[in-house]
Structure formats: C-alpha cells, structure tokens
C-alpha positions as CSV (number, residue, x, y, z in Angstrom):
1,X,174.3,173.5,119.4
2,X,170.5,174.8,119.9
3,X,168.0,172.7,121.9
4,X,164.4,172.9,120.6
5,X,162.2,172.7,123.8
6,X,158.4,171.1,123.2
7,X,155.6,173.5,123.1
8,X,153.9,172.6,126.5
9,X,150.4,172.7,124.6
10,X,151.6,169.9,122.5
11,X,153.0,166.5,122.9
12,X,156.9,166.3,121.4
13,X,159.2,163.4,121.4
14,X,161.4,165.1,123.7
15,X,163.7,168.2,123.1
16,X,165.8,168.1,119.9
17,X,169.5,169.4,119.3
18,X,169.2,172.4,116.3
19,X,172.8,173.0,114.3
20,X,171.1,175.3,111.7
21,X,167.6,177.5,111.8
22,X,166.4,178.5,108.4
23,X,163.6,181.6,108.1
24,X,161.2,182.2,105.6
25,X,161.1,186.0,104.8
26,X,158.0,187.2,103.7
27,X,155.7,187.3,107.1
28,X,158.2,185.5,109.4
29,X,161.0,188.1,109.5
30,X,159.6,190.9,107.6
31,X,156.6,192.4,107.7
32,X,155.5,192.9,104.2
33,X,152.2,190.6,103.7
34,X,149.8,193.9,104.0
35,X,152.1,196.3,101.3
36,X,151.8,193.1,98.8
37,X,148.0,193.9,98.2
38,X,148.7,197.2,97.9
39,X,151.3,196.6,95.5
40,X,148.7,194.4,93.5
41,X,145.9,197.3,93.5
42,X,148.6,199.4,92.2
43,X,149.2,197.5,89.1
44,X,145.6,196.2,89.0
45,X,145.1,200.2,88.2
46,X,147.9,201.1,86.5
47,X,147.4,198.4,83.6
48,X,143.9,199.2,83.3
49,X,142.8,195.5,84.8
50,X,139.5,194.7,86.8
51,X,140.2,194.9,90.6
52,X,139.9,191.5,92.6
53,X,139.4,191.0,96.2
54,X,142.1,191.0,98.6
55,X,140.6,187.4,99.8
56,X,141.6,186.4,96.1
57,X,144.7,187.8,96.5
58,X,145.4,185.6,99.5
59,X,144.7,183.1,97.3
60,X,147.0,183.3,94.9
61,X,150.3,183.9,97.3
62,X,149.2,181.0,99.7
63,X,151.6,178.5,97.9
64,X,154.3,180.5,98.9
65,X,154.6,182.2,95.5
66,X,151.9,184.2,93.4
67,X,149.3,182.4,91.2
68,X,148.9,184.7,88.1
69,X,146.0,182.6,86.8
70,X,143.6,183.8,89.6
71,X,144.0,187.6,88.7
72,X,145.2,187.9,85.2
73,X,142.3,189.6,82.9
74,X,140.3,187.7,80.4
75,X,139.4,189.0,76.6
76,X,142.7,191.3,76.1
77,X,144.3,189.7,73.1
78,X,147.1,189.5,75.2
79,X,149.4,186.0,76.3
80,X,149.0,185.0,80.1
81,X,152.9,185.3,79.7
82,X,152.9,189.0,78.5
83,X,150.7,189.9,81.0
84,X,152.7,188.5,83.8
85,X,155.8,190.4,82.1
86,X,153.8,193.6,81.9
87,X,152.7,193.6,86.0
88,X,156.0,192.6,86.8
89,X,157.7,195.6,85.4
90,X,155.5,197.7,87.2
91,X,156.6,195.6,90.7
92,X,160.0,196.0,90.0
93,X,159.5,199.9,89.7
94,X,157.7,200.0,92.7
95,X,160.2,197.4,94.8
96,X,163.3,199.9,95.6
97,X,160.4,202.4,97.4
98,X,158.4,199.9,98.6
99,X,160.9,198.0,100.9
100,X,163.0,201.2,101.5
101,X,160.2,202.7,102.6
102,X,157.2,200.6,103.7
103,X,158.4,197.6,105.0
104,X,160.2,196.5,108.3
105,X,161.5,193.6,109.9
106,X,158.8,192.0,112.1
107,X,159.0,192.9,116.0
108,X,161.6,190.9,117.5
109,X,163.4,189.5,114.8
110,X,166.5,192.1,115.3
111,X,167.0,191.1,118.5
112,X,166.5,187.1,117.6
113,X,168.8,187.1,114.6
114,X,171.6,188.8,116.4
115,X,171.3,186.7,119.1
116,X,171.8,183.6,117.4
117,X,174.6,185.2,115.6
118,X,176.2,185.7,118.8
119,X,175.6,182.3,119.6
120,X,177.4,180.2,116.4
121,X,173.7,179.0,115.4
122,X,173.8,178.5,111.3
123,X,171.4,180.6,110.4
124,X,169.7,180.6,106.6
125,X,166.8,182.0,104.4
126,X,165.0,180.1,101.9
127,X,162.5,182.7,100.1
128,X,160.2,181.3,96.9
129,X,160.8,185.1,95.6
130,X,162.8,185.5,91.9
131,X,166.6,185.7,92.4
132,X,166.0,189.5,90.4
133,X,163.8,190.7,93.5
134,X,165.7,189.2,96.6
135,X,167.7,192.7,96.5
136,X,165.4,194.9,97.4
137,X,163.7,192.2,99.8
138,X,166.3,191.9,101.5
139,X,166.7,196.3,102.3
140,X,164.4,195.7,105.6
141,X,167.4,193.1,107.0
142,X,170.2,195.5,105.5
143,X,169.1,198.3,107.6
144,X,169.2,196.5,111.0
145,X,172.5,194.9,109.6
146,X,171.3,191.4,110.2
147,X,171.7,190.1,105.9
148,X,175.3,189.3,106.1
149,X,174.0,187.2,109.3
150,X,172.6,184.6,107.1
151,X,175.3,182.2,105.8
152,X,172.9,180.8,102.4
153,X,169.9,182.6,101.1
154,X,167.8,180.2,99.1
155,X,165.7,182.1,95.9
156,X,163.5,180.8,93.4
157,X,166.4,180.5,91.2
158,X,168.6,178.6,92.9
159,X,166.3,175.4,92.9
160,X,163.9,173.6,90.1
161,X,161.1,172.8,92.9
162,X,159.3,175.4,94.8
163,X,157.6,175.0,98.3
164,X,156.0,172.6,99.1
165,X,158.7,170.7,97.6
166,X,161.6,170.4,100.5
167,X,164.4,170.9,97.8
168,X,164.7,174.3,98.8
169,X,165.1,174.0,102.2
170,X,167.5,171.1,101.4
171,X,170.0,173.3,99.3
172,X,170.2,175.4,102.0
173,X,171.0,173.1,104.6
174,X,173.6,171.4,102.2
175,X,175.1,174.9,101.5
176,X,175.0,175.4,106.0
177,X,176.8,172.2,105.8
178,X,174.2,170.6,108.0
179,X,171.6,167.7,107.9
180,X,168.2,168.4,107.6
181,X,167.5,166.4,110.7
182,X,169.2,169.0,112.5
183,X,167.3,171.8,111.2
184,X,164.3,173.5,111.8
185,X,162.1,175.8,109.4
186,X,160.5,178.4,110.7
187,X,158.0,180.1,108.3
188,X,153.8,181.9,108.6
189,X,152.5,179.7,105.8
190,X,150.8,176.3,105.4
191,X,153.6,175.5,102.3
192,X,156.3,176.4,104.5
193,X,155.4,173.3,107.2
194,X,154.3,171.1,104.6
195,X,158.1,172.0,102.7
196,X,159.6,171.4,106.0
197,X,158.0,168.4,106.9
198,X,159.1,167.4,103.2
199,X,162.6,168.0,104.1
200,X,163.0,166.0,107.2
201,X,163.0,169.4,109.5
202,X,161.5,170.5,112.1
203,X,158.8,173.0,111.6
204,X,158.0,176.4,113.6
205,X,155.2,178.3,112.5
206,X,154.2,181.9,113.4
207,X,151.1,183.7,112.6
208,X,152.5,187.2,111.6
209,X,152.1,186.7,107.7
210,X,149.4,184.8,105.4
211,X,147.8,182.0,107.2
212,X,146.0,181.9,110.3
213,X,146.1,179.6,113.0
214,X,143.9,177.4,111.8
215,X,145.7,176.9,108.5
216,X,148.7,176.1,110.4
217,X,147.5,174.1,113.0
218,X,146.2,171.6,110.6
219,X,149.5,170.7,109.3
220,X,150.7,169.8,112.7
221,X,153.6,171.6,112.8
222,X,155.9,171.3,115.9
223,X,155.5,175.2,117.4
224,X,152.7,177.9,116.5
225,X,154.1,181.0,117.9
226,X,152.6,184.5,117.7
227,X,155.9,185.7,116.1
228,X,159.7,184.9,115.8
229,X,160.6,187.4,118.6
230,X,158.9,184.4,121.1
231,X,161.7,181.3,119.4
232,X,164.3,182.2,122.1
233,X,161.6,180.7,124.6
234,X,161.9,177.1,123.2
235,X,165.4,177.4,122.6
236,X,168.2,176.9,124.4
237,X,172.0,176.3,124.5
C-alpha cells in the first residue's frame, strides 16, 4: 500500500493510502505532445488543406481527444466524416515511424514505473486514443520494457464516455480490482483532473504535456508536479 504525502504548498486532509496509480499517456509518461503538431502540418499538407495555428491545434486536443471540427476545411464537397477518415489514414501511416522514431518516454518515468513495479503498486493506463492506435503508442513504453508493467490499459474503445467523464478511469480501477477511493490519476491536462475528480480519485497533475500551470491549477487538483519522475517524493510505503 502507497501513501500519498500532501503537497507542502497546499492544504490536504492528511496523507492517503494509494492501492492502484493510473497514468495518462500522452504528456505524462510519454513525451509526444510537440510530434502531434507536426503530425497535423503533415496531413494539413499532404491533403491539400489550409494550415491552422498550432494555438488552434491545442485547441482541439485539450479535451483529451482531437476536435476535428476546429481544423477540418470548409467548401470541399466532402462529409466532415470522410474527411476525418481521409486524415486518419495518413496518421496511421505515419504512427509506426513516428513513435519508433520520435517519441520517448518522459524523463523519469523508466525509473518510476519500475519502481512501483518492484513495489506491488497496481499500476494502469487510461488513454482517450482509438483501441487501433494504442499499438504503436505504446512502442515508447515497449522499448524501456515497462508495457507489460501495466495490469489494464483503458482506450477509447473500451468505454462509451470519454474524459471528462470518470467512466474510464473507473473501468480501469474495476479491471485493477481496486476502489476508486484508493486510486489516484495522474495526468498533464485540465480533462484528466476534472475525469479524476469525476471518479472519486485522487488527482496528480504534471506540466510536461498540453496545459500549463495555470490550466491545472484552477481545477484544484491535489499535486502539480513538474513531471512524473518527481511522484516518488510524495509517495511512500
């Protein structure tokens, strides 16, 4: 059993026994927030579309997912839906390269998720990324050997509500076999504290992926840390 210390910058009721810790992926253990624009300009050119600003892009994969509607062309004859199917092809093309390639496991997460491991601590993932991507998302935690670390790995797929709903993060501690109350989410976004809070967690935020501290701080979660490779500070056996 963990113990979640208080953040001494912040009031807490106390410290609080931990049986599971569940991750966000994108931002909190792998760094792959920057290669998503990227990705986006790529496709933006390749299907002939108008470019948009990276501070649209932020935008539109704020909620934790992507919001087509923000980037998808006007005036091409073309269904919203056939568009979407159209850039998505060209994602998938570029996925197996991308996260082979480009993309790492944030500083410190190695280390974290291995010691955890060592130390019995449930540990899952809970991702709003399509069931058909999570392979090639996952290549950045194959290489340090830490996937088969994670005992439930939560997709898109698996649930009919998205973040900021807390039914993903519910599945997965049902399938850790664990109550929510003694969980904690750790995630770099605004709609994974408010999915936390929603699922009767506690939340950890960390500002190595879309929001800043600001953004976080106003929905009060219970730690803002710079990164996940400072969460063995606050916990402890």
């Amino acid at each position: 059993m963990l113990i979640l210390k208080g953040d001494p910058k912040k009031a807490m009721d106390g410290a609080m026994a931990l049986a599971g810790l569940i991750f966000d992926l994108d931002g909190t253990l792998i760094d792959s927030v920057g290669i998503y624009y990227v990705m986006m300009e790529t496709v933006f050119e390749r299907l002939h579309w108008p470019q948009v600003s990276r501070a649209v892009m932020r935008k539109a994969i704020r909620d934790g997912g992507f919001d087509w509607d923000l980037v998808l062309p006007a005036g091409t004859g073309r269904t919203a839906e056939e568009l979407i199917a159209s850039a998505r092809e060209v994602i998938r093309e570029m996925y197996p390269r991308v996260f082979e390639e480009d993309v790492a496991v944030v500083p410190g997460a190695e280390a974290l998720i291995k010691e955890l491991h060592k130390r019995n601590v449930k540990l899952g993932l809970v991702t709003s990324t399509l069931g058909r991507f999570i392979q090639f998302k996952l290549i950045p935690l194959k290489k340090c050997g830490l996937h088969d670390l994670f005992q439930s790995v939560i997709t898109l797929d698996d649930v009919k509500n998205r973040k900021p709903s807390g039914e993903p993060l519910l599945e997965c501690a049902r399938r850790l076999g664990e109550p929510p109350g003694k969980c904690a989410y750790v995630g770099d976004a605004s709609v994974d504290m408010a999915a936390g809070k929603a699922a009767g967690m506690k939340t950890i935020a960390v500002l190595t992926g879309v929001d800043d501290y600001e953004a976080l701080k106003a929905e009060d979660p219970d730690l803002i840390l710079n990164s996940v490779s400072q969460l063995m500070e606050y916990l402890s056996l």
